[in-house]
N, C-alpha and C positions, 0 to 999 in steps of 0.2 A: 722562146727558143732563140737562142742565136747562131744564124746562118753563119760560116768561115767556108771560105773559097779561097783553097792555098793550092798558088800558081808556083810550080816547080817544086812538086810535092815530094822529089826523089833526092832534093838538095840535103844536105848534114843540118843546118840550121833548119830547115824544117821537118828534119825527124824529129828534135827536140820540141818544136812547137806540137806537132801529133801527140807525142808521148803526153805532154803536159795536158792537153784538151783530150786525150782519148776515153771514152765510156763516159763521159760526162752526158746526165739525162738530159740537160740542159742547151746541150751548144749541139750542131749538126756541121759535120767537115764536108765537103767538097774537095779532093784531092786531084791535081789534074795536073796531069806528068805525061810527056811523050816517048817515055820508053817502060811498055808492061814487061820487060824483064827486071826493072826497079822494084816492080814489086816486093811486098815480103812473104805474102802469104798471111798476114797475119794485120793487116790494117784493121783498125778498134771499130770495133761492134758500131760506134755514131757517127761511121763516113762510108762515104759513096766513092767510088772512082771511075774518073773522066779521062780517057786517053786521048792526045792532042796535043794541037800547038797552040801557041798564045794568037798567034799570027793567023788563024782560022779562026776569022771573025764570028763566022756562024757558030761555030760550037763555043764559040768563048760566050759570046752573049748567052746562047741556053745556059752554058755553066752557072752564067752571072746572074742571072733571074732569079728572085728572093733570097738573093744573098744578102746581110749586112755588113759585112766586112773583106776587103779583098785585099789577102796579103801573098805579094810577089818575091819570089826567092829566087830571080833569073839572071840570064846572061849572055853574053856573047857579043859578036862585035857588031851585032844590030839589037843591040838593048836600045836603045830610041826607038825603034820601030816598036819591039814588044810593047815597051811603055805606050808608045802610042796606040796601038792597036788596045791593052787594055784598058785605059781610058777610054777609049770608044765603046767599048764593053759594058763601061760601067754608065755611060751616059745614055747608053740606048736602053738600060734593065735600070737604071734609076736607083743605082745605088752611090755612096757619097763617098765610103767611107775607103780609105786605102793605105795600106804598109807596104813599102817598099824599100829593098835591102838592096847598096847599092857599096860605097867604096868609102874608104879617107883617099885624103887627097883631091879629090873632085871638083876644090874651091880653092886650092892653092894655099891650102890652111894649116899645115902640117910646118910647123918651125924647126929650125936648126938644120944638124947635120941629118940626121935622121930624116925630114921633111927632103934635103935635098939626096941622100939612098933612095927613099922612096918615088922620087919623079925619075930616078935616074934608072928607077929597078922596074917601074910599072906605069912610067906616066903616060908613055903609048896608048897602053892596054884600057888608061882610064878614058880617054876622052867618049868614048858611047856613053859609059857610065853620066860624064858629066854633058852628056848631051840629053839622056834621059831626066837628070834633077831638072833641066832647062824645062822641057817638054812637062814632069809632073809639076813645076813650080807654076805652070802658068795655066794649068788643066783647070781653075775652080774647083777642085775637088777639096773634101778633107782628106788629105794626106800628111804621115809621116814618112820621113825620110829616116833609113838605118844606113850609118856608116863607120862600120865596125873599125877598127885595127886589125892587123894581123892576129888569122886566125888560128888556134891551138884546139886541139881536143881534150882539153885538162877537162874532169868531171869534178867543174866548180861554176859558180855564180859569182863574181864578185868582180864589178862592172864601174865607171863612172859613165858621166854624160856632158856632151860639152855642146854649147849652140851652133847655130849657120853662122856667125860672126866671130865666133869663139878661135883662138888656136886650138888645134889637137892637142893633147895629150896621150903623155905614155909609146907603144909602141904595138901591144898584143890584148886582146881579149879570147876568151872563150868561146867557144860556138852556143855551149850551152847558156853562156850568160846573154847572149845576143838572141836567144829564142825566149830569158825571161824577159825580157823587154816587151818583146814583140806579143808574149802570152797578157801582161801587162796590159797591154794598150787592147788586146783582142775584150779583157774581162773589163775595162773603162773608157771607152771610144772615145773622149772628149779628151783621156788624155796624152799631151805632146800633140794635138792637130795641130796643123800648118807648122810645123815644126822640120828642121832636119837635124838630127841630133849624132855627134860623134859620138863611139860609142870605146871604151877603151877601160883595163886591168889598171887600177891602180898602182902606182909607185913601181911602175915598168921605164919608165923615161929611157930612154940609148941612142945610140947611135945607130940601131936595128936593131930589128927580132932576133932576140936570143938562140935562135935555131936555125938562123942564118948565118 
C-alpha cells in the first residue's frame, strides 16, 4: 500500500493529483485542508480527510505517521514556516520522502525579457517561496522541488523539465500537467529526488503569459 499525505488538499493542482490516484486499491490518500467548506462531497472511496494547518504541529505529525510520501500544495507569505513545520513532521513520523510545489523564478533563473516581467510582476511575492527551497534544500530529506510556469487550466499534459541550474524555459504550463509529474514521482519515489525541476508547456517562449 502506498500511504500519500496531500498537504493543501483544496489547491487546483491537487484536485488533479486526487482525481489521478483516486479508488486506486492500492495507494491510501490523506487529504488535509484548512477549510471543510473546500470540500466536495464526493472525495474517492481511498482517502481519509484531515482538517487543519500545517502550522499545528501536533496534528500534522499524526497526519504524517505511516505515511510514505508527503506532497505539499501551499502557500502564503510564511511558506518557510509551513515548510519548516513540515519537515519537522516528517522527521519526527520518519518519513523521507517529499513533493513540494513552489514557484519559477525562485533562483533568479528565468532569462530574458520575460525573466525580467516576471521579477517585476511577482518577485516580491516569491522570496517566502525562495526561502522555503532554502529551508527544503538543506532538510536531508528526499525531496522534489516543483516549479511550475504560469499556470493555465487548459485540459492538457504536455510539459518539459528543466534543472536547478538550468535557464527556464517557455512561459505557461498546465495545472494538469504539473499534477502528472507529481502523480509520476508519487507511482516512482526515486524519481527526480534531490531534484528541483522547472516545470514549463513547450514551444511557449515570450515575453509573458499569453493571458496577460
Amino acid at each position: 500500500m502506498n500511504n500519500i499525505l496531500v498537504l493543501g488538499a483544496s489547491g487546483q493542482i491537487a484536485q488533479w493529483v486526487i482525481q489521478a490516484l483516486a479508488n486506486r486499491s492500492d495507494t491510501a490518500l490523506t487529504l488535509l485542508l484548512r477549510n471543510p467548506k473546500r470540500l466536495s462531497g464526493n472525495e474517492p472511496s481511498n482517502s481519509k480527510i484531515v482538517i487543519g494547518d500545517v502550522l499545528d504541529r501536533k496534528l500534522l505529525t499524526q497526519a504524517m505517521a505511516g505515511q510514505d510520501i508527503a506532497y505539499a500544495n501551499l502557500t502564503g507569505e510564511n511558506l518557510d514556516v509551513q515548510a519548516g513545520s513540515v519537515i519537522a513532521a516528517m522527521r519526527a513520523s520518519g518519513v523521507k520522502r517529499l513533493v513540494f510545489v513552489l514557484s519559477l523564478g525562485i533562483y533568479d533563473e528565468v532569462p530574458g525579457k520575460f525573466g525580467q516581467w516576471n521579477d517585476a510582476t511577482i518577485g516580491e511575492d516569491l522570496k517566502p517561496f525562495r526561502r522555503a527551497a532554502n529551508v527544503i534544500e538543506a532538510s536531508g530529506l528526499d525531496y522534489t522541488i516543483i516549479r511550475p510556469a504560469w499556470l493555465t487550466d487548459e485540459d492538457e499534459v504536455d510539459y518539459e523539465l528543466t534543472g536547478r541550474h538550468d535557464p527556464f524555459k517557455g512561459t505557461v504550463v498546465s495545472r494538469r500537467s504539473v499534477a502528472d509529474l507529481i502523480v509520476k514521482v508519487i507511482e516512482s519515489p526515486q524519481l527526480h529526488a534531490g531534484a528541483s525541476l522547472g516545470v514549463n508547456k513547450p514551444n511557449t517562449d515570450s515575453d509573458k503569459p499569453y493571458f496577460m
